[in-house]
N, C-alpha and C positions, 0 to 999 in steps of 0.2 A: 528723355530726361537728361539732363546738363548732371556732369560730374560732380561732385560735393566740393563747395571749397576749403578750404584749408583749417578755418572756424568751426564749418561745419561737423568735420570728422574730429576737433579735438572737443565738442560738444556730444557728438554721441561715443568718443571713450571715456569721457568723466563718465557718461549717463553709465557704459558697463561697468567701469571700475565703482562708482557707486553703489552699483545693486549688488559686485561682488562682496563690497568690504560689510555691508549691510545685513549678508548672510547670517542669520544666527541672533541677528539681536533685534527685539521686539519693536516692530514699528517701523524699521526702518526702509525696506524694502516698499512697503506700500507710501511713505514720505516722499521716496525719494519720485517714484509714479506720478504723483499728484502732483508733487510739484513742477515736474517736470510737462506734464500734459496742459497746467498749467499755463505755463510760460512756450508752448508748443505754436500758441497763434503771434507771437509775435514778428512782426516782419521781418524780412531779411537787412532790409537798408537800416534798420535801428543796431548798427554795430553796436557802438558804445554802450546802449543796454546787454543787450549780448555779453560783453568779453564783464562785464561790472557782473553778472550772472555766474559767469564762467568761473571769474576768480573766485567768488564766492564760494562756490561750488568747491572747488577746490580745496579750499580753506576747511570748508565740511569734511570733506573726504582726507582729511590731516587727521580731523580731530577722530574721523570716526574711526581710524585704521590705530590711531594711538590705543594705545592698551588698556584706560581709561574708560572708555566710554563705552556704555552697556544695552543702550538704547538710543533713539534718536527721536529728541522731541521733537515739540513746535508752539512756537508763542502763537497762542492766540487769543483776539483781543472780544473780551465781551461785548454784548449788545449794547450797555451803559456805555461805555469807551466809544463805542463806533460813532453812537447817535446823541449830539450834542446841541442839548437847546440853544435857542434862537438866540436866546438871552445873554448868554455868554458872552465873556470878549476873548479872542482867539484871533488866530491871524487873517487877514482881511476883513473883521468884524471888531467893530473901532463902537467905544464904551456912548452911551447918550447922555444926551443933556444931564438927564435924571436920575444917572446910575451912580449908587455911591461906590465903586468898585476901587478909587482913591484911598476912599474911609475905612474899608475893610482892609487895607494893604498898611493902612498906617497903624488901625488897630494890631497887624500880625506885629510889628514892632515894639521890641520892649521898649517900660519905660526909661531904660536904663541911657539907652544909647539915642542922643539927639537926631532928628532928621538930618540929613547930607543935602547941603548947599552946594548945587552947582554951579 
């Protein structure tokens, strides 16, 4: 087995310093696991994901060692959120012929203030 590179070993001291600052406050030690096992299969060559991971990371490990913070959540996003009808327009899903989704954007406007001419 080839030596760790340089990446490597400052990814697995976030991973200690993480688990150490985690000590004591609810959640966090197991967060930090998951997330990290996680993100365990990513390849080597996807640098840029990587160090965007890392600083992140980082960034955690600020707020969690700050004197502040008492636990360590996690957004997570409901099944509603995740799973969006077909119907909708969203990005790469462009409205039809037949959708009043215009009509509904122009009702959200009051009547106070005229449509904008561009």
């Amino acid at each position: 087995m080839s030596r760790p590179s340089r990446l490597q070993r400052q990814v697995l001291s976030l991973y200690r310093e993480l688990l150490r600052a985690g000590r004591g406050k609810p959640g966090a030690e197991a967060r930090v696991r998951a997330e990290f096992r996680q993100q365990a299969s990513l390849p080597r060559s996807d640098v840029l994901r990587i160090e965007y991971l890392y600083r992140r990371g980082r960034r955690q490990l600020q707020l969690l060692r700050s004197g502040h913070a008492t636990a360590l959540g996690a957004f997570v996003r409901s099944r509603e959120e995740t799973e969006e009808p077909s119907s909708r327009t969203g990005p790469g899903n462009f409205p039809e012929d037949g959708d009043d989704s215009r009509s509904r954007l122009d009702s959200m406007r009051s009547s106070e203030t005229p449509p904008k001419k561009w």
